[in-house]
N, C-alpha and C positions, 0 to 999 in steps of 0.2 A: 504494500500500500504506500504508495508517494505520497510526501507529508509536502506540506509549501509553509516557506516564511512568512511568517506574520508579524508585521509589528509589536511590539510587546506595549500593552495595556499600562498606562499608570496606576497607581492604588487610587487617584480622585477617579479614573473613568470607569474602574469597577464599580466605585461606588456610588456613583452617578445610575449604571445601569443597575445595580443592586434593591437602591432606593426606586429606580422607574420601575422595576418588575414589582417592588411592594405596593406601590402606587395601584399599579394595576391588577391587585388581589393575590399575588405571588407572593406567600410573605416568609416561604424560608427557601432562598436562595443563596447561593455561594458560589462568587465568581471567582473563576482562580484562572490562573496563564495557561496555556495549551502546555507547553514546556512541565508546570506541576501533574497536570491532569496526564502526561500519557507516564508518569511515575507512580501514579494512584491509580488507575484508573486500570482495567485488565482492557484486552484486545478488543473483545467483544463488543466492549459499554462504550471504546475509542469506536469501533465501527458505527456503533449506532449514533453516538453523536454525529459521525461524518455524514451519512446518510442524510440526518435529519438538517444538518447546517447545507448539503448540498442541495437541499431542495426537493430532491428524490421519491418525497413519502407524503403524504396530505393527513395522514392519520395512523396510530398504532398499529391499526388491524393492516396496513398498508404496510407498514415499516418488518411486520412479522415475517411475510412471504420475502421480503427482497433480501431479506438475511436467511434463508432458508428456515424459520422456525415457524413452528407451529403453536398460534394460540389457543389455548383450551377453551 
């Protein structure tokens, strides 16, 4: 999986976006650098985010088939 450079985030633009996603009913969020996340984060859960920042998926039940799994 080809990774691409991304600008690295400030801690105010996390928290800009952190506070906007509480704003808008999202209220336990936690922004962290790509860079943290692919150290935390297992294979999988990096694919699914890529999927879903790509565009690829409109919904769960959509995001399930394109990674091959099945939801019950």
């Amino acid at each position: 999986m080809a990774t691409e450079q991304r600008p690295r985030t400030s801690v105010d633009d996390r928290a800009r976006l952190a506070q906007a996603a509480a704003e808008a009913g999202f209220e336990d969020v936690l922004v962290i650098e790509r860079d943290t996340a692919r150290k935390v984060l297992t294979d999988r859960r990096q694919e699914l985010l890529d999927r879903v920042r790509e565009g690829e998926v409109e919904s769960v039940r959509g995001l399930a088939p394109s990674i091959g799994t099945r939801l019950r």
